[in-house]
N, C-alpha and C positions, 0 to 999 in steps of 0.2 A: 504493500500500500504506500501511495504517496501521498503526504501532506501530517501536521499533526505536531503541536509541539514534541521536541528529541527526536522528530523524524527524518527520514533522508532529506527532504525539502528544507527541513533549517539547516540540519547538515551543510548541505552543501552551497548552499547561499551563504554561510557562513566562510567558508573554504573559498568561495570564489569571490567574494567581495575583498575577502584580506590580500588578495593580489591587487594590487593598487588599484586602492578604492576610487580615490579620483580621476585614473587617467591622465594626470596631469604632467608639467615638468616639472610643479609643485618644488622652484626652487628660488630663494632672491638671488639678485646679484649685487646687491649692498641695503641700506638701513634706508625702509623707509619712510618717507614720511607721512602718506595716508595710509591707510588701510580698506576705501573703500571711494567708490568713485559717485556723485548724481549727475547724471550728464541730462539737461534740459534743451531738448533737438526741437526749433521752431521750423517746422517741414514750412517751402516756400520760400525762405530768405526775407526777414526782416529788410528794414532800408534802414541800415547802420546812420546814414546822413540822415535821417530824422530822428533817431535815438542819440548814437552816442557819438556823431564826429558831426560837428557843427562846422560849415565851411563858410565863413562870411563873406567870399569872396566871390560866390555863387550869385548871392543877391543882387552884385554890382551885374550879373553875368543874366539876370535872370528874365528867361523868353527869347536873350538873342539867338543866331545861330551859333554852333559851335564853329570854332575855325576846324580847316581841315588837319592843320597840326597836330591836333592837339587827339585825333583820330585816328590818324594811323598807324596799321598794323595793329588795330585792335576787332577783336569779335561781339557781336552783341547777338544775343538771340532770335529778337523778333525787330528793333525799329529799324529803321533806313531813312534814306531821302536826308530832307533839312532837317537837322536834329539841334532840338531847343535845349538850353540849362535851364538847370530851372531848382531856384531856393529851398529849403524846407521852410512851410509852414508857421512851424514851431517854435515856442521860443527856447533858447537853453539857458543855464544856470549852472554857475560852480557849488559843491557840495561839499561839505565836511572839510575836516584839514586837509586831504587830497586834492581837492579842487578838480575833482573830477566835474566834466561838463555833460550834465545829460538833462535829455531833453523833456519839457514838461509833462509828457504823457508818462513818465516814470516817478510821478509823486513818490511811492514806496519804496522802489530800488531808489532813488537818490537819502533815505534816512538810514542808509547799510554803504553809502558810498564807499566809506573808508574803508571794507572788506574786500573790494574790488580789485582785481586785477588785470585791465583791460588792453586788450590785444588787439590795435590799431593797422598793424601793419601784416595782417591774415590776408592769403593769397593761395589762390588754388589752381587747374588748369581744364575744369567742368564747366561748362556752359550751359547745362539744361538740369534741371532735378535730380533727374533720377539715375542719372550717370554721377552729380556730382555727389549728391548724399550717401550714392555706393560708394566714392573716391575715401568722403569724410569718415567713414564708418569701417571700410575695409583697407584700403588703401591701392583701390584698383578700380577701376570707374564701369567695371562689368561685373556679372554675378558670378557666385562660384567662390569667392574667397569669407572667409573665416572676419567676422565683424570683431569691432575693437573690444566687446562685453566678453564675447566668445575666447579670442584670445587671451581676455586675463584672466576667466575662469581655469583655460587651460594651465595658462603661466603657475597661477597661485592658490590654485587646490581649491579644494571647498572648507569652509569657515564656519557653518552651521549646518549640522546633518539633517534639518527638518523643514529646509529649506533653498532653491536652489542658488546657485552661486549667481546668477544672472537673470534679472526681472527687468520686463516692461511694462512701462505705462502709456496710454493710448488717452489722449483728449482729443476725439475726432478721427477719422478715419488717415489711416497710416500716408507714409508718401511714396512718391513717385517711384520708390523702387520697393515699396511692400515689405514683407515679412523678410524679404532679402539682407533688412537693415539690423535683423538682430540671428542672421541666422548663423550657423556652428561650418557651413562651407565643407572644405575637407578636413576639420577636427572632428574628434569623435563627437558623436550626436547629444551624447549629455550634458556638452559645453553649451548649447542654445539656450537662448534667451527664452521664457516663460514669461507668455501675455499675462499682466491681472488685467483682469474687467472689473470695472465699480460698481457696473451693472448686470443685476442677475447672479449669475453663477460666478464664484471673482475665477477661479478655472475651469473650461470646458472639461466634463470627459468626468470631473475630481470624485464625485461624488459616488456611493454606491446603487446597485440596482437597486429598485424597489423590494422590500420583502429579503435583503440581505442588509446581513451582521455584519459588526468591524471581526467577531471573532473566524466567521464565514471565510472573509476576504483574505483572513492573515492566512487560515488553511490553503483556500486557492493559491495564493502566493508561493509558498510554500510548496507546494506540486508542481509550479510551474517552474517553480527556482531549480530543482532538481530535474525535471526534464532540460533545460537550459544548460544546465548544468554539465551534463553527459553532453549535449549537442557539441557545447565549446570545448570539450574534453579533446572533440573528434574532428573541429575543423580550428578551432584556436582563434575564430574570428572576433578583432574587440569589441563588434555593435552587437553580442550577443550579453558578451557583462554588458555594454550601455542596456538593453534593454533590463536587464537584471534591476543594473541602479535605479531605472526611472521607474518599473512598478515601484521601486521601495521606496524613493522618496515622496510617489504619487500617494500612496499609503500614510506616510510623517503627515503628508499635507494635508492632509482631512485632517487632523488634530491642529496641526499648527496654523492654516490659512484664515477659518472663521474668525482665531481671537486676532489675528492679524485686523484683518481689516475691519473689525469692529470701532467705530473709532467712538463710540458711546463713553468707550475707559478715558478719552482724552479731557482735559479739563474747556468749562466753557471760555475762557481764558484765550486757552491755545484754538480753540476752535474758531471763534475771532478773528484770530493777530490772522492765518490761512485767511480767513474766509470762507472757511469749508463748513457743507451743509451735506450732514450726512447721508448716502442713498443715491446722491446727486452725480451722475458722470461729470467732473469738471478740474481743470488745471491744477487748482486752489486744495480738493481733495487727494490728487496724485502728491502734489508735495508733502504733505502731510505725511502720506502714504509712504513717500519713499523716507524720510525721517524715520518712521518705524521700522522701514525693513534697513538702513544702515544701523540703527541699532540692534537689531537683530544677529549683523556678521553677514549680511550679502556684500557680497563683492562689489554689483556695480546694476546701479538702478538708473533705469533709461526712461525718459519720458518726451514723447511726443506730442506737441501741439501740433494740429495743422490752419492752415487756412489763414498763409503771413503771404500768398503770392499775392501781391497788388500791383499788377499792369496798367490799373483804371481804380480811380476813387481812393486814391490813395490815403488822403487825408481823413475821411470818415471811416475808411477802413482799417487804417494802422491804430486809430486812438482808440478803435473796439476791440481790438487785438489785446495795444498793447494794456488795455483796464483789466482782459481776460488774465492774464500773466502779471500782473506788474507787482500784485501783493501777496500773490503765493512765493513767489522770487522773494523778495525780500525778507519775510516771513520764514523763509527755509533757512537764511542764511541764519539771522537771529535767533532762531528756534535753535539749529545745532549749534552756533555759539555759547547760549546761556546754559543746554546740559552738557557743555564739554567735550562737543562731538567736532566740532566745526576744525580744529586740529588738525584730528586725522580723517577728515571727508572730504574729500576731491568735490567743487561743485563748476559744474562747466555749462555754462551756457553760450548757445551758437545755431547757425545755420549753416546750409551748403556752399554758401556763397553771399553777395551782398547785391547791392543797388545801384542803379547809375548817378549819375550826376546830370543824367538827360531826361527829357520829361517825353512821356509817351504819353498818346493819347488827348486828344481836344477834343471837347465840346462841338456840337453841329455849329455853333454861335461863337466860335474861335478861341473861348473862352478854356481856363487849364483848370477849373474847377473839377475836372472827370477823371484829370490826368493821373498816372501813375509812375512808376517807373521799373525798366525791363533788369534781368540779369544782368549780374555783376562779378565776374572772377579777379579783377586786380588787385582789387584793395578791396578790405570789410573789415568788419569788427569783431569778437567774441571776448568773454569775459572770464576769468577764473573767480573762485574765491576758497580759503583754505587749504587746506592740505598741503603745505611747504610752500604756497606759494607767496610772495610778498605782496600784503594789503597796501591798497592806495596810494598804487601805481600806475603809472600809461607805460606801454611799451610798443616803441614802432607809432606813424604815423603815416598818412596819405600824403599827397599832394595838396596843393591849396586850394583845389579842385573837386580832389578825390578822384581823380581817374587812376593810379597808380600808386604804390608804398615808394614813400620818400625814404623810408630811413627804417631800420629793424625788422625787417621782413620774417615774416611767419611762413612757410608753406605749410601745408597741410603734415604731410611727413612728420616736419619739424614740431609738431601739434600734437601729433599720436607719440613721440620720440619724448617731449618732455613731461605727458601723461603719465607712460610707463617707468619713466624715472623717479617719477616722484611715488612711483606705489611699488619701489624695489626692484625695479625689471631691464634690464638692460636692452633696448628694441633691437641691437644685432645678434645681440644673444637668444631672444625668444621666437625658436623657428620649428618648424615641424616639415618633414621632408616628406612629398607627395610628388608624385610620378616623376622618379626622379633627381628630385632638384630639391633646395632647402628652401622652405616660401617662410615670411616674415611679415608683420605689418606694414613695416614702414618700406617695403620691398628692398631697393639698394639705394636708395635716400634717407633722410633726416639727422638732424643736429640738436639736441637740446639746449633750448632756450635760457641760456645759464643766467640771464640779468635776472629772469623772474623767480628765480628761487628764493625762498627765504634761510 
């Protein structure tokens, strides 16, 4: 017979999990400074020049044509023809001892200014979504490759066994490159990221059938664990332990997911400072959410907004944006500061790309009231805060334009390079070899960003 507590089925899920349980390289390559990462991905591409790079020189500029100069040898996705500058909107303001300048739609992130670590001089080589948010995420602008959650679950083992190493969160429907953004690629299949939903079930698939026991389940498990068992005895293949692992952690997470996402235990206090309303799919609730699973020992919690592409309606569209985001953000950061977390929590916010400094789109009545603005790979923005990195700092800047990085250039590379450094990892050391060859995130680029450490 199989299954049964003391039976072949524990047996041997015993026995075969103790052969490296995680699959991982589960190894540092120096001391360090976080221990876990929240990476905040605005699917779409904010317009950095109306948040955080105020260009005054724009305004003098603003409705003319561009000179052809100032053009060339550059790609843009969709405008052509006479291409207008054109000012933001908005006004900006310096903040805190930093003197960080960010723009009024960020009431909340500018009262956390001096945690900030902004990255001015970000540059990538994507032009469209979904190639570029694969560049951002994998470090290849096609599918197939091992996203940057994936490989640090590989890198650095797992950290809470009731839980896995790598969660996402979804405000809105995913982007332009889909599940691809958190998928495990050619790592073993256990590395993948694991959707929560706020809504409904927070895991497909989690829960048991109708008219079946946790004690039911644990026997099944256990019968399957030992025919598996014998299977990998006989072909030695590793997605047979991955399946192993994931019935068992699918199993931890019926006990651990409900009080997870309950957020009833939080105080009205905190539930405030978010904005979060529980029951409710929303940004405000994901931050909160990912605060509990970094205190938990997840590795690295991924959160998607979407709905930042603004080609047309810029100005009404960005400030609905940025109200959706602007106090769960700031909120996140203060929240892990005051218990202590904020130290060792990597917090990243960014997009694939940025904005132009050309306005797309008129009105039938010539008017720029409608206008938007297209892709942007030269220059953009993105933020750090924590985890070894130095608060209430600029680093790198644009042009006086913002068509291009004057000075401190980021490449994306350079972005995933100073990530992995700062959570232990060395980015040419952490590689896993498939057909072939030794593949890596950062491929055969990137430099860590050494001015930003703290």
């Amino acid at each position: 017979m199989l299954g049964g507590a003391g039976s072949l089925g524990a047996a041997a899920l015993s026995q075969l999990l103790a052969q490296d349980q995680t699959g991982s390289a589960a190894s540092l390559h120096h001391r360090p400074r976080a221990r876990s990462i929240i990476y905040l991905h605005m699917i779409g591409a904010p317009s950095h020049l109306d948040l955080f790079d105020e260009k005054p020189q724009l305004k003098r500029w603003h409705g003319k044509s561009c000179p052809e100069e100032w053009l060339k040898g550059r790609r843009f996705a969709f405008i052509g023809g006479d291409l207008k500058l054109a000012a933001s909107a908005f006004r900006f303001a310096r903040h805190g001892r930093s003197g960080h300048q960010l723009s009024e739609l960020l009431p909340h992130l500018a009262t956390v200014a001096d945690e900030l670590c902004v990255l001015k001089g970000m540059h990538t080589q994507e032009i469209n979504h979904a190639p570029a948010q694969m560049f951002l995420h994998t470090g290849f602008g096609q599918g197939g490759r091992p996203s940057f959650g994936s490989w640090l679950a590989y890198g650095l083992g797992q950290a809470n066994r009731d839980l896995p190493n790598y969660m996402v969160l979804l405000s809105g429907p995913p982007g332009g490159a889909g599940t691809a953004l958190w998928s495990t690629g050619f790592l073993p299949s256990h590395h993948q990221g694991v959707t929560l939903r706020s809504d409904g079930d927070p895991v497909l698939y989690l829960g048991n059938p109708q008219g079946e026991t946790r004690a039911m389940r644990r026997e099944v498990l256990n019968s399957t664990a030992a025919l598996n068992a014998r299977r990998f005895e006989a072909l030695a293949d590793p997605e047979i332990r991955t399946r192993i692992e994931q019935y068992e952690m699918a199993f931890r997470m019926q006990a651990s997911v409900p009080e997870l996402m309950d957020l009833r235990s939080e105080s009205a206090q905190t539930m405030a400072m978010y904005g979060a309303v529980p029951g409710k799919p929303c940004f405000a609730n994901n931050c909160l959410l990912a605060r509990r699973l970094v205190e938990r020992g997840v590795r690295m919690v991924q959160l998607f907004d979407s709905d930042w592409d603004h080609h047309g309606n810029l100005n009404n569209r960005l400030r609905a944006k940025a109200a959706d985001v602007d106090q769960g953000c700031a909120a996140l950061i203060a929240d892990l500061k005051q218990r202590g977390l904020l130290d060792d929590t990597l917090v990243v916010w960014g997009s694939e790309f940025g904005r132009t400094p050309l306005q797309q789109g008129i009105d039938a009545d010539g008017r720029s009231s409608a206008a938007g603005r297209d892709h942007h790979k030269d220059a953009f923005t993105l933020w750090l805060a924590g985890g070894g990195v130095k608060a209430g700092i600029s680093h790198g800047a644009s042009d006086e334009l913002g068509f291009s990085v004057a000075h401190g250039a980021v490449h994306v590379h350079d972005l995933n390079a100073t990530l992995l450094h700062l959570l232990g990892i060395n980015h040419e050391r952490l590689t896993f070899r498939h057909q072939g060859r030794d593949f890596r995130l950062t491929d055969i680029h990137g430099n860590v960003v050494s001015p930003i450490l703290s």
